[in-house]
N, C-alpha and C positions, 0 to 999 in steps of 0.2 A: 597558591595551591595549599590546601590544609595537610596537614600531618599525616589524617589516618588515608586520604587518596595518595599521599608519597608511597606511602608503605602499600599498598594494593599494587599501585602498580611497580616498584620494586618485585612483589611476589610475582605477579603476571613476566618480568622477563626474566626471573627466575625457573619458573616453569614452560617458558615455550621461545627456546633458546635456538630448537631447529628453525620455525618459522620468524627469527628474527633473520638467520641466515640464509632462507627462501627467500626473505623479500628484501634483501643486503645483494643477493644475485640478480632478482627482476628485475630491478630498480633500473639496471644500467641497459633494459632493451626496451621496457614497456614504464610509459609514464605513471608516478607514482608505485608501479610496483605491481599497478594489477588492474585489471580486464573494465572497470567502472569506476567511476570517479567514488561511489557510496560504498566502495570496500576498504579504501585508505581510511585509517585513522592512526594516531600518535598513537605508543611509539611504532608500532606496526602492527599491521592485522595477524590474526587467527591464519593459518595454512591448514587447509581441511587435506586429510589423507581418505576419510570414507567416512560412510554414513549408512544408518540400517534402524529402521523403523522409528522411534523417536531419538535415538542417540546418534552423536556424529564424534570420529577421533580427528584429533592435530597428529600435525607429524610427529611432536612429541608422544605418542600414545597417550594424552588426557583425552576423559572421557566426558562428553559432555550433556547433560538432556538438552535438546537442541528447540527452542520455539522462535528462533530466527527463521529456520524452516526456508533460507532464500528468500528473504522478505515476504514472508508470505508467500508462497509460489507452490510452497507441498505440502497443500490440508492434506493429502492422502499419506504426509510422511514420506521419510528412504525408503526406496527399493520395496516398494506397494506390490507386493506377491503377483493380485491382479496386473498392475502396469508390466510390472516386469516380464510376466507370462504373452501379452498382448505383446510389446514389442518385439521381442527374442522372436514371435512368431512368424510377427512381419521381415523382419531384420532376414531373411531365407528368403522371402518373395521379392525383394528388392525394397528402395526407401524413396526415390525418387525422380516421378517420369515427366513431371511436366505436362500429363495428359487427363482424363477426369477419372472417376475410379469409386468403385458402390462406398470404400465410407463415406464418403463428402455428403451423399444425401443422407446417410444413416444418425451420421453425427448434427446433422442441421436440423432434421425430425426431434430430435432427442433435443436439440436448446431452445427449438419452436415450442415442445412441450412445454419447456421449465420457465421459458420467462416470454413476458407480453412481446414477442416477435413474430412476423409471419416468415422471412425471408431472410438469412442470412450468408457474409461473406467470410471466408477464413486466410487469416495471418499468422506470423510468427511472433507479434508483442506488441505489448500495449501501448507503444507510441504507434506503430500502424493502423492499429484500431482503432485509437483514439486521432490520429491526421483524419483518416478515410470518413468519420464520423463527422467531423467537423467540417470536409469536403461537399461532403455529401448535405447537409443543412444548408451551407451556403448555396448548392444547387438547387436547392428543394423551393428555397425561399427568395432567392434572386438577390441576396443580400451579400456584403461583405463580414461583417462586423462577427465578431465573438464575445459572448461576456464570461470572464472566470470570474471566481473568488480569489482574493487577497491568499496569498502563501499554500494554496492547489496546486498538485501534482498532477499532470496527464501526459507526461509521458517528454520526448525530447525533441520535438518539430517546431520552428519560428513560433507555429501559433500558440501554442500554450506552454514554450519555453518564456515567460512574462509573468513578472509578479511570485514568482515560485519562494523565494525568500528574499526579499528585500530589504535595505535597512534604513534605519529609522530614519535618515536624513534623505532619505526618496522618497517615504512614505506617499504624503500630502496628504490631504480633507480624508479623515477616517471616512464619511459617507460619499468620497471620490476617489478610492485610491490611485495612485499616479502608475501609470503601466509601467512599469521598471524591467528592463531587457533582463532575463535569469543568463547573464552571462556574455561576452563578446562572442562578436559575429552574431546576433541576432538581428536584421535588418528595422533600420529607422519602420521601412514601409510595413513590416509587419504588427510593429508595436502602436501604430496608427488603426489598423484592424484588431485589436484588443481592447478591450474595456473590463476594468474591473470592479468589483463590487465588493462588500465585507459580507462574510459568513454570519448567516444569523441576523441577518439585516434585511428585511426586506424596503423600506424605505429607501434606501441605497441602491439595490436592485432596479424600484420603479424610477429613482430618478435620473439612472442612468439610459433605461429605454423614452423616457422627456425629454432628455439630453441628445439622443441620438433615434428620435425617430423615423419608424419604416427601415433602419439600418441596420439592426441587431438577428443577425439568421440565427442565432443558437443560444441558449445558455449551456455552456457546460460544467457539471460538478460529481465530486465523487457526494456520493447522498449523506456518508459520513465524512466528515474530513478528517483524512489520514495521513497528511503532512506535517500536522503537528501533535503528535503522539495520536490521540483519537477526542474527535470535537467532536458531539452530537447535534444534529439539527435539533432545534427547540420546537415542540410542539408548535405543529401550523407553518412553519416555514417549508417545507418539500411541500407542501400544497397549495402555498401560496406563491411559491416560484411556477408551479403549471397553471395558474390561475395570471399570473400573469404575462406567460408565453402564449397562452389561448389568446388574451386580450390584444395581444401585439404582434399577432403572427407569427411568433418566434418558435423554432422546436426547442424541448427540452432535451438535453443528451446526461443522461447515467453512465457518470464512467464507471463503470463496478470492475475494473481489474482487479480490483482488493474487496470488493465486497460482494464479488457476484457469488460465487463460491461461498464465500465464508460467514459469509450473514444468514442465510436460511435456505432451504431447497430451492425456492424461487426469487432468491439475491435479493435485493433491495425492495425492487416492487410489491415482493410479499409479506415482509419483512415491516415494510412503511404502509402500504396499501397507495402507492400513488406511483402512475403511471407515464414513464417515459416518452418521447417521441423515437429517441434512438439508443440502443443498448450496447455498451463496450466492454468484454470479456477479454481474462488474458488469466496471466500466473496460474492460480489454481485447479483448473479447468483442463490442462493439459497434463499432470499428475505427474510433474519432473522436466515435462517435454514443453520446446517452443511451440505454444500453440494458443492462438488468441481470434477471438470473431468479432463482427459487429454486426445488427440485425435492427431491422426496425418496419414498420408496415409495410406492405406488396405494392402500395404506390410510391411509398419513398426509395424503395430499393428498385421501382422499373425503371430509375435514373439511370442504374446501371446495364438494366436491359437493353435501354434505348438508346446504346449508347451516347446518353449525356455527360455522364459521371465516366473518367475512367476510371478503372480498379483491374492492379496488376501485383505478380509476384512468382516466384521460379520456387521459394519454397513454399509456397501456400500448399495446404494440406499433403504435406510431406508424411509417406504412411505412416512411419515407425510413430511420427506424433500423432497422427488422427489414431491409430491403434491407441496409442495414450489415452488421447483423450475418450474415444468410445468405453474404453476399460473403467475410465474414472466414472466419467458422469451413471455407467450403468451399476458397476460395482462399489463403488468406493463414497461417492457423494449420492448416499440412501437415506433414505427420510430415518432408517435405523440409526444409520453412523453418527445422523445430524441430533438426534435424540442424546446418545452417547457424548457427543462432546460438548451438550448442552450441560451435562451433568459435570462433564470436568471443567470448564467455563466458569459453573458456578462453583464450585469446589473452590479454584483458583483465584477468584474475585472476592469471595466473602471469607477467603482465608487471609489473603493479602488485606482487608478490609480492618481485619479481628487485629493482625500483630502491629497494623498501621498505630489503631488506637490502645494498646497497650503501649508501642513504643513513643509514644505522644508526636510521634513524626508528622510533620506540616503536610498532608501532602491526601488523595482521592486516586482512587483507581476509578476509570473509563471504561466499559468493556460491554460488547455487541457481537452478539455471534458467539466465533472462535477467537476473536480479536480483545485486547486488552492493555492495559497499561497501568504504570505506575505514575502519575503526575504529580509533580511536585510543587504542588500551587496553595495555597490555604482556601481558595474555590477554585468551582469549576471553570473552566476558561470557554469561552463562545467563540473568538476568532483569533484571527494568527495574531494580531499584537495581543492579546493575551499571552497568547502560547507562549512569544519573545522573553516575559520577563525568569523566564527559568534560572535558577542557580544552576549552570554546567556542570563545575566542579563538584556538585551535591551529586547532579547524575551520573557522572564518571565513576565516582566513588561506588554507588550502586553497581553500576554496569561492570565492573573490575572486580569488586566484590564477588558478586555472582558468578562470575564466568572462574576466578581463582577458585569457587570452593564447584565447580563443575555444573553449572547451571547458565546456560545462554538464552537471561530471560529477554532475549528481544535483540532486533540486527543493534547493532552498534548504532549511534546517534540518537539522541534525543526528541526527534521528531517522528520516529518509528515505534512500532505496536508488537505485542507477542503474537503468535501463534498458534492453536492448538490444532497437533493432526489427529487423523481418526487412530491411527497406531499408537497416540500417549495414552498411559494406564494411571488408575487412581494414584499406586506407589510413584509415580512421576509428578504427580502431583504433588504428594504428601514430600518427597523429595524436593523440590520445586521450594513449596512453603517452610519447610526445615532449615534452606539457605536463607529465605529470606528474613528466619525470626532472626537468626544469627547475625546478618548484615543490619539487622531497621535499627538499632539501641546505635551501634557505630554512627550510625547516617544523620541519627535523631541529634544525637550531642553534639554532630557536624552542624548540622543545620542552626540549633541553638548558639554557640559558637560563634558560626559566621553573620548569626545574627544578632547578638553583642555587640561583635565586632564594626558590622554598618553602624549601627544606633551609636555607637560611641566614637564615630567619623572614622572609621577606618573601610578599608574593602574585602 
């Protein structure tokens, strides 16, 4: 560990000395300390007291600009005027009956408008949407099989807990990756219905539906991969993966939990111009609240009519969050808002760009949408083993950095993205980029440094 990350994080338990002693108390009921395994990090996480339009406090009272945002979960931002008006409303009529109720159809109109769906079902999160999606293909198609990409996220269920981050001594054949269980307890029989493929590869792809022909019901992929900071599909790949689902019978599935919202009024489809077979919404779309859908044409969804497919849930469209959500997608996610933080997106990106290259730091910003990143690579990286070769200790530095002088450019881990909600303001921005001229020159000489250091046989 280099010098100038000691002293960061020295300062960091310096300054947030309540939630050392918040997560000193969890520790001994709840494992780890806290509610998901992606909030633990050394020496212990942030303890959030509140939160209100782009800024959130610790229990220390520091103050933060926040583009963690929940991993992405509140482009609308804290306590979204609209949201909060909507629910406090329903919150008097009751939350939840377990019977049918006019938002359900109101809110399904309103995402059959915005993306290529005719028919959709509602959840509480993105691994339900993204099982029932997957379900749903394999009924459609009569098939078992799934194919992901190498180091993809969708969610926590057998089928796509596989391959999530694997490491190098399970890899195997970069154009066959070896399906590697994301963790104990993921069943032998599941990881035999997984196939996976490398990001940015379409060669890999084809030769894994040669490999397993008439087998493969689905492809599933987030259109950007956001598991490892943000990888952009290369020109021609999202169309050449529907180009060869067509050919093979296979449906395509968009998981847009992270990009459905946050990539353009009409998520990725509008965004790419290439069209899914089945669509998966979550995080931002509910405006705070658990609230996630998935939709896909009036013949794939009569699976459910017909009773072929089940599909079940006690809080599926639970009001207080369908209010949510109806508040966001009407008020909140506006071709206006999306305009607005198109400007602070790029404000953000070509400022992080400009101090990248004065401070001669090794390293490209990624960024789509509201989405963005600082990656620390000397190119751009195409799939997860790119991603892997990161200096950690380079991004720790940053990340500790940031968050000491009140800036939360991004959830904690290195394979996460910022944020922007429609509530952050230019001055958030110019705040934003003020921390980061001040940490790049730190990071640069880090980096130089520890790169001596290899070169001259050391670690």
């Amino acid at each position: 560990m280099h010098d100038a990350l000691q002293k960061e994080l020295a300062t960091y338990e310096k300054r947030t000395r309540k939630s050392a002693a918040a997560h000193k108390r969890a520790i001994e009921r709840i494992p780890l300390g806290v509610a998901s395994n992606y909030r633990h990090y050394e020496p212990y996480p942030l303890f959030v007291k509140d939160g209100k339009g782009s800024r959130i406090h610790d229990l220390d009272g520091n103050e933060y600009i926040d583009h963690n945002l929940c991993f992405g979960a509140l482009m609308a931002g804290h306590c979204h005027p609209a949201v909060v008006k909507a629910v406090e409303q329903e919150l008097h009529r009751g939350t939840t009956f377990g019977m049918p109720h006019d938002q359900e159809w109101e809110l399904a109109e309103e995402i059959c408008k915005r993306y290529p769906v005719e028919m959709v079902r509602f959840g509480s999160s993105g691994t339900e949407v993204t099982m029932h999606g997957c379900r749903l293909a394999r009924a459609a198609t009569g098939r078992d099989k799934i194919l992901k990409f190498e180091g993809s996220y969708h969610g926590l269920h057998d089928t796509v807990l596989v391959s999530v981050k694997p490491k190098a001594e399970d890899y195997g054949d970069p154009e066959a990756p070896t399906s590697v269980p994301g963790g104990a307890g993921v069943p032998q029989a599941s990881l035999a219905n997984v196939v996976v493929a490398a990001f940015n590869n379409l060669a890999s792809v084809e030769r894994r539906f040669k490999e397993n022909p008439g087998q493969i019901a689905a492809i599933i992929l987030e259109p950007i991969l956001m598991n490892v900071g943000l990888c952009l599909p290369q020109p021609g790949f999202l169309e050449g993966l529907r180009d060869l689902c067509d050919k093979n019978g296979a449906l395509l599935i968009f998981d847009e939990v992270k990009t459905g919202a946050k990539l353009a009024w009409g998520g990725a489809s509008e965004f790419f111009g290439v069209k899914p077979d089945i669509i998966c919404l979550a995080k931002s779309i509910g405006g705070g609240l658990p609230l996630a859908t998935f939709g896909a044409s009036r013949a794939v969804m009569d699976l459910i009519s017909q009773h072929k497919v089940f599909h079940g849930g006690t809080y599926n469209t639970n009001r207080a969050a369908m209010a949510a959500g109806l508040a966001t997608v009407r008020e909140v996610l506006t071709r206006e808002n999306y305009a607005h933080v198109g400007i602070l997106s790029k404000k953000l990106t070509e400022g992080y760009r400009a101090i990248i290259k004065k401070s001669r730091l090794q390293a490209y910003v990624a960024s789509a949408g509201v989405n963005g990143a600082l990656m620390l690579y000397p190119q751009e990286i195409r799939n997860y083993r790119d991603w892997t070769k990161i200096d950690v200790d380079l991004w720790r530095h940053y990340w500790f950095g940031m968050v000491n002088r009140g800036v939360l450019a991004q959830p904690y881990w290195w394979d996460e993205q910022w944020t922007i909600s429609v509530q952050h303001t230019e001055a958030d921005i110019d705040n934003h980029l003020a921390v980061f001229e001040e940490v790049a020159p730190a990071l640069a000489k880090a980096q130089q440094e520890r790169g001596a250091s290899v070169g001259a046989g050391g670690h």
